[in-house]
C-alpha positions, 0 to 999 in steps of 0.5 A: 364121137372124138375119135371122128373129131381126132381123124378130122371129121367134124361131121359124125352124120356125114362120115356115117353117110359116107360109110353108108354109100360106101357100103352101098357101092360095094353092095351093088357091085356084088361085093357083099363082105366088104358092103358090111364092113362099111354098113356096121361102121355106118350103124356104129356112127349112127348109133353114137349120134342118136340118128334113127333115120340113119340106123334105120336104113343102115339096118335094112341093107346090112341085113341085105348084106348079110343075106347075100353072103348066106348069113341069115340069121345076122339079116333079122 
């Protein structure tokens, strides 16, 4: 979590949440690569702080992610 502190975000949550609309954005819009990108930034954060609900709707669109770009065996 320093080094979010050091890139002047205070809020962990709120820098994983934004990584994960990100994330979302570029999956929607048919970008699937750079939605994972954004995704595992989101499950790293989430992951650090403890939050479950968090890690728990990164993983369900990471493995849609990761579908769509054919990587099955990463979706599960």
């Amino acid at each position: 979590m320093k080094e979010y502190h050091e890139k002047g975000t205070i809020d962990s949550q709120k820098f994983a949440y934004w990584n994960y609309k990100l994330g979302m954005i570029k999956l929607l819009r048919g970008y699937s690569k750079e939605a994972i990108t954004y995704f595992q930034e989101s499950l790293k954060i989430s992951r650090q702080i403890g939050d479950r609900r968090g890690e728990c709707a990164v993983l369900g669109k990471l493995g849609n992610a990761c579908s769509d770009v054919g990587e099955v065996k990463k979706s599960y």
